[in-house]
C-alpha positions as CSV (number, residue, x, y, z in Angstrom):
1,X,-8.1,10.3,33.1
2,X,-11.7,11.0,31.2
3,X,-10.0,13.8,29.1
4,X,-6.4,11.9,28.3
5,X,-6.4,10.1,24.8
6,X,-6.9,6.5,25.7
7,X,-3.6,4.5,25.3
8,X,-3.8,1.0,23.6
9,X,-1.9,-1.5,22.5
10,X,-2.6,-3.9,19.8
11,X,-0.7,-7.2,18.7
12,X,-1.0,-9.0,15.8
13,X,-1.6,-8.8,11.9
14,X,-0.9,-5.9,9.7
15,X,-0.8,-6.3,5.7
16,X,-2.0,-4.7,2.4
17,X,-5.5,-5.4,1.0
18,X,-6.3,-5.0,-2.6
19,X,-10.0,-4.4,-2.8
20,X,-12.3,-4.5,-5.9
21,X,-16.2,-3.9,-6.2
22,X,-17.1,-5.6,-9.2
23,X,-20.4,-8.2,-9.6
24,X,-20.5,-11.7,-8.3
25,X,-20.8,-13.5,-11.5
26,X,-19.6,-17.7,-12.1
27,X,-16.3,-18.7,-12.3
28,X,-14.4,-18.5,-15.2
29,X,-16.7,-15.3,-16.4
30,X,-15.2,-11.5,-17.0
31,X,-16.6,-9.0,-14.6
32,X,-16.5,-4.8,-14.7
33,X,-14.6,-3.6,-11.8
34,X,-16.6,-0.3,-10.4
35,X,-14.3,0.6,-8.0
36,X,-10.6,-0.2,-7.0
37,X,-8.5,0.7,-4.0
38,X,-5.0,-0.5,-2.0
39,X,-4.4,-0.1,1.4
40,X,-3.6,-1.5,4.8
41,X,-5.5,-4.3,6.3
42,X,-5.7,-6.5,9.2
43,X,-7.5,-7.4,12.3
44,X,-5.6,-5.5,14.4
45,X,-3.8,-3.3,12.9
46,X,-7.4,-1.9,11.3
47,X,-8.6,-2.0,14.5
48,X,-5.6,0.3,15.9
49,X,-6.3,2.7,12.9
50,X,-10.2,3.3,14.2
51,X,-8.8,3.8,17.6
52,X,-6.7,6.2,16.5
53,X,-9.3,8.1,14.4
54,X,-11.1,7.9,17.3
55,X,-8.4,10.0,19.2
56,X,-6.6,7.6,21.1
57,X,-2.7,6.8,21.5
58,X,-1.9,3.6,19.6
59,X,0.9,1.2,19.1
60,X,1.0,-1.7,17.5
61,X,3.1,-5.3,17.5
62,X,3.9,-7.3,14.5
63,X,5.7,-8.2,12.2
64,X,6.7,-7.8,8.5
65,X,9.4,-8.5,5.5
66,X,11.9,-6.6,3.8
67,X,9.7,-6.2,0.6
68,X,7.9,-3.3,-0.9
69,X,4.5,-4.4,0.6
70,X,5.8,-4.1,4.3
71,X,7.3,-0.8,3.2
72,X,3.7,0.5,2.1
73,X,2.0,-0.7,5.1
74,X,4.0,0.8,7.6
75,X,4.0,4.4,5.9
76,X,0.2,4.1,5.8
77,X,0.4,3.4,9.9
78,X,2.5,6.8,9.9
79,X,-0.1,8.9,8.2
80,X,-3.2,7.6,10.5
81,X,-1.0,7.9,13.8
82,X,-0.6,4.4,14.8
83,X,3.1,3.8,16.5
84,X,5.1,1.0,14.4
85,X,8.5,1.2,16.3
86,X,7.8,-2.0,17.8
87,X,7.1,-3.8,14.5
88,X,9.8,-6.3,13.8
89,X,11.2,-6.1,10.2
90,X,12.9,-9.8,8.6
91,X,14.8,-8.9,5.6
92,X,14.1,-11.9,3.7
93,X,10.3,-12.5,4.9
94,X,7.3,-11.8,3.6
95,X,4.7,-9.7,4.3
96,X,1.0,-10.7,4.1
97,X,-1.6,-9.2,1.2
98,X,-5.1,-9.8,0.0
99,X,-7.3,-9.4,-2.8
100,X,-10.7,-8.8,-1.6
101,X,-13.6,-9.4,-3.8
102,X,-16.5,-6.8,-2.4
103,X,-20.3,-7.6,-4.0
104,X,-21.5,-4.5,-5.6
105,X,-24.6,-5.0,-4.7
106,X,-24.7,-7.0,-1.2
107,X,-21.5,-5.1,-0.1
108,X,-20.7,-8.8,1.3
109,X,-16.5,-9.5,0.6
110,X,-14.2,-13.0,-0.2
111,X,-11.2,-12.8,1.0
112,X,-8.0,-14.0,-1.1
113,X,-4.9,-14.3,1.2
114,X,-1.3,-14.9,1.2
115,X,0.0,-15.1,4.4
116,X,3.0,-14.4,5.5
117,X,6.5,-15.8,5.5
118,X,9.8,-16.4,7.1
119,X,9.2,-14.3,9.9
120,X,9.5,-15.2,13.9
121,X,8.8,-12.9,16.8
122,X,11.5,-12.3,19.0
123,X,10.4,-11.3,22.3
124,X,8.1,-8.8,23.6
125,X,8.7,-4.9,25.7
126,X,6.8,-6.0,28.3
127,X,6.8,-2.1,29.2
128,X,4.9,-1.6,26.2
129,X,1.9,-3.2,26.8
130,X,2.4,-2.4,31.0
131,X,1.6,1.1,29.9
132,X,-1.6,0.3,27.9
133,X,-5.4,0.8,29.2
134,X,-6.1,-2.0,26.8
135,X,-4.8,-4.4,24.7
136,X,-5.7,-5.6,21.5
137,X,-5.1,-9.7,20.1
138,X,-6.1,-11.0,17.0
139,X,-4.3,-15.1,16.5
140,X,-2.3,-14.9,13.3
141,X,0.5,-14.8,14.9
142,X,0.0,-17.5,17.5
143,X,3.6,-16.6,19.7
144,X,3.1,-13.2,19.8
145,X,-0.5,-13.1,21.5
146,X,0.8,-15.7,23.6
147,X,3.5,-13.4,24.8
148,X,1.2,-10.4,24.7
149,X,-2.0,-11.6,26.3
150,X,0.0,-13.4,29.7
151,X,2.5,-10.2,29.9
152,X,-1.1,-8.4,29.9
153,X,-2.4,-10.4,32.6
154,X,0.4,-9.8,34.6
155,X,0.2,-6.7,34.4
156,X,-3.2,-6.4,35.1
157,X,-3.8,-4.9,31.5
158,X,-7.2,-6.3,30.2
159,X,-7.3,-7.4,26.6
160,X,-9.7,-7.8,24.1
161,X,-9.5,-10.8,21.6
162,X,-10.6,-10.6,18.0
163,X,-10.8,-14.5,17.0
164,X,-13.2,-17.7,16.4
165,X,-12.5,-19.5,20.0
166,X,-11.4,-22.8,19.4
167,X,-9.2,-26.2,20.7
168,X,-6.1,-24.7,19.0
169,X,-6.3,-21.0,20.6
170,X,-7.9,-22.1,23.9
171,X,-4.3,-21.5,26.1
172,X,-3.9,-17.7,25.2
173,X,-8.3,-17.4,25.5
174,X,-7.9,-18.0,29.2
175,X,-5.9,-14.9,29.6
176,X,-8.5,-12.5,28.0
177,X,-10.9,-10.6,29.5
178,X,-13.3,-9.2,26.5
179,X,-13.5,-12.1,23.6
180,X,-15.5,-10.4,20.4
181,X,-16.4,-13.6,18.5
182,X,-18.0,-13.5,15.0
183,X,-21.0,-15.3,14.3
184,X,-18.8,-17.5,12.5
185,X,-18.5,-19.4,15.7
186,X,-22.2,-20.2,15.7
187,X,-21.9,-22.4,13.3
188,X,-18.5,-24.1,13.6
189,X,-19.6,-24.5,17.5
190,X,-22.8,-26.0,16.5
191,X,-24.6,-23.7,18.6
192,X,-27.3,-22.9,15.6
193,X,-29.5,-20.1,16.9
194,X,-28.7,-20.3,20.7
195,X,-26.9,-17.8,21.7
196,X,-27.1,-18.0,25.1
197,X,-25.2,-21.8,25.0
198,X,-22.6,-19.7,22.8
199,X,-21.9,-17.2,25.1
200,X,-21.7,-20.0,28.2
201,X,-19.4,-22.0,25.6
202,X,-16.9,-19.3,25.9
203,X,-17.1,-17.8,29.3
204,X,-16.0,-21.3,30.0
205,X,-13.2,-20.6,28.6
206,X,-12.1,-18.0,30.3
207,X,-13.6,-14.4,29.0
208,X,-15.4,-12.5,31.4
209,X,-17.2,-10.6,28.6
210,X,-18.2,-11.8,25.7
211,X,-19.6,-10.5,22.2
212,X,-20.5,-12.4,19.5
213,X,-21.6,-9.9,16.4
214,X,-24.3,-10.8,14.4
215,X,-24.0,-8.6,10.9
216,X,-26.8,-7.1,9.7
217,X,-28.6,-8.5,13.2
218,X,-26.9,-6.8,15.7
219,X,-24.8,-8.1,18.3
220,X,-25.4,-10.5,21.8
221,X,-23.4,-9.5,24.9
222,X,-22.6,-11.5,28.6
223,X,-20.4,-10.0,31.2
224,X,-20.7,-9.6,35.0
225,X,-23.4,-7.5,34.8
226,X,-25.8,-9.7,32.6
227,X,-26.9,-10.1,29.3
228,X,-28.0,-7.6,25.9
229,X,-29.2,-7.4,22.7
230,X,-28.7,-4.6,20.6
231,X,-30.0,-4.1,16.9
232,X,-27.2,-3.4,13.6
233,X,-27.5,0.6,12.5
234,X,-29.3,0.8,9.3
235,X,-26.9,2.6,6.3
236,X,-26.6,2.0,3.5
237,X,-23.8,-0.5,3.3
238,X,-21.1,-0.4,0.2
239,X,-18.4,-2.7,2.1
240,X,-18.3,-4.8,4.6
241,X,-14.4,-5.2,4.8
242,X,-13.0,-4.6,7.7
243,X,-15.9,-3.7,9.6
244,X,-15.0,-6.6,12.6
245,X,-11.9,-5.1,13.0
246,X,-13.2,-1.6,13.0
247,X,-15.8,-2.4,16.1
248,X,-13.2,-4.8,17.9
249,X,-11.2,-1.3,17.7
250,X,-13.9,1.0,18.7
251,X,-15.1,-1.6,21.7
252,X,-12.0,-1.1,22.8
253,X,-11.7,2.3,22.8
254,X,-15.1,2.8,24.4
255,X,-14.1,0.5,27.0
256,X,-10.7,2.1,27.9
257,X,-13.4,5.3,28.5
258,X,-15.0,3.5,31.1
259,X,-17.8,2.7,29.6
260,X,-20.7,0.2,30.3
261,X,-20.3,-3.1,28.1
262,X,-23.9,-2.4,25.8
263,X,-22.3,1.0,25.5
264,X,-19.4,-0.4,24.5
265,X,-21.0,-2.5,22.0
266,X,-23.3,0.3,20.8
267,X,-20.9,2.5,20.1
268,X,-17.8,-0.2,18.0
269,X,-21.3,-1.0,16.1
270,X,-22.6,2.2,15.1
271,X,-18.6,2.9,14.3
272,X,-18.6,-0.1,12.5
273,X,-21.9,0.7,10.5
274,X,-20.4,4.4,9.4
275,X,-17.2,2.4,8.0
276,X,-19.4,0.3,5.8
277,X,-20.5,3.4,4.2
278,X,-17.3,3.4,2.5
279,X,-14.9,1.0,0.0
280,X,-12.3,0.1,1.9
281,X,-11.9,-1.1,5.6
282,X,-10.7,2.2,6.8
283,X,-11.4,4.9,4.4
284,X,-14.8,5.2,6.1
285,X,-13.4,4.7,9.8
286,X,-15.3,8.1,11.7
287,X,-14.1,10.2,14.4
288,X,-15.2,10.5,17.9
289,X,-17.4,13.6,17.4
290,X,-18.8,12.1,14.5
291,X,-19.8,8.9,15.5
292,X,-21.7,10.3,18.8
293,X,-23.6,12.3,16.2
294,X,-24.5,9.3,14.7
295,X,-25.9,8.1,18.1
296,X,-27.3,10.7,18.8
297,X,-29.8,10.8,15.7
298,X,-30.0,6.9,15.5
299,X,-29.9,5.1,19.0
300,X,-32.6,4.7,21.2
301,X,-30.3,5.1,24.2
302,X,-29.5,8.1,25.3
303,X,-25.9,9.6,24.2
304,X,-26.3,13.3,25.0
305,X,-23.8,14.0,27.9
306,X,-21.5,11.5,26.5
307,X,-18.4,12.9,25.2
């Protein structure tokens, strides 16, 4: 099993992003755009592109319109390996976009969305995400990860959840095994600095694992076998788009390898550090070899016989 490309299945989001660098400056002012660039986006469907430029088999459920926009995410999907025969096409929906502001000096993004339209999911192949080692949720589309995230359960699949845990998503949360929460949820929580209360807050919800990422300070981890801390990599950050997505993908990757949860969490952060290198939320996605160079020249643990 340790030399087979890990198989996982992700369900929710995929949709185009339309990404400037240009300077924050007031509203209503004309800014120079530095750099420009147009391509897929998504929690999950970002997240299933690092996993498969990390070498594993990927498929992904979702959904899209009949427009030109579906039509240039799903040829993108082609080109990085990431199966789209279980994406459900509506002629007359829409698909989802963004225009994302990136700072180009903080590398910090805004987020401009349209979401999508006139589309309804139609049932899940339960066989699909039977054959998975793990399975990847984000909540945008609230009856899909319900489907997904029980049939995953019943399979005895685990799942990992990319989303801010909440009353509204708290049925489906019960059913996931690894929740990766941002440190968004700090704050809407009202947790402040505790991180510990945070953690508790949503292991009592169901999670046996639980990550909240912290940015530029790291990331806090709880499962069965205790508590960690670990430190963010130091790069030189030029975009922070897409870099949740990219370490909820390469968490789960690492933990389809059988790996310990701060290993885990090591590794989807120094993946996500090398991504932020880049403009764009995948153009700087690394492979395998690549990133356990990385770790091996820039984490204090020790990554040598890791492969």
């Amino acid at each position: 099993m340790e030399n087979r490309p890990p198989r996982i299945v992700g369900a929710g989001i995929c949709c185009l992003d339309h990404i400037v660098v240009a300077p924050t400056i007031p509203w209503g002012d004309t800014a120079q755009v530095r750099e420009y660039c147009m391509q897929g986006g998504g929690l999950v469907a970002t997240a299933l592109v690092a996993c498969a430029r990390l070498g594993a088999q990927t498929e992904l459920l979702s959904m899209l319109g009949g427009d030109v926009i579906a039509d240039q995410i799903l040829d993108e999907l082609e080109d990085e390996r990431v199966s789209a025969v279980h994406v459900a096409r509506h002629p007359s929906g829409a698909s989802p976009f963004s225009f994302i502001h990136v700072d180009d000096k903080s590398g910090e993004r805004t987020i401009f969305h349209r979401r999508a339209a006139g589309l309804e999911w139609r049932g899940t192949n339960r066989d699909v995400v039977a054959q998975a080692q793990v399975v990847l949720v984000d909540d945008y589309y609230p009856d899909l990860v319900r489907e997904v995230t029980k049939a995953a359960k019943d399979c005895g699949v685990p799942t990992v959840a990319d989303t801010t845990p909440n009353e509204a998503n708290a049925d489906w949360i019960r059913d996931v095994d690894v929740m990766i929460a941002p440190r968004h949820f700090l704050r809407v929580g009202g947790f402040g600095g505790d991180l510990d209360r945070a953690l508790d807050a949503i292991h009592a919800m169901g999670p046996a694992t639980v990550i909240i990422t912290l940015g530029a300070d790291g990331w806090a981890a709880s499962g069965p076998d205790g508590r960690a801390r670990g430190a963010a990599f130091s790069v030189n950050v030029v975009d922070t788009v897409g870099a949740g997505d990219v370490f909820h993908g390469a968490y789960a990757f690492a933990m389809a390898k059988g790996w310990t949860t701060p290993q885990c969490a090591e590794f989807a952060s120094a993946v996500a550090a090398i991504k932020c290198t880049r403009v764009g939320g995948r153009t700087g996605i690394p492979t395998l070899d690549k990133t356990l160079e990385f770790l091996r020249t820039h984490s204090a643990n020790d990554w040598t016989n890791v492969s």
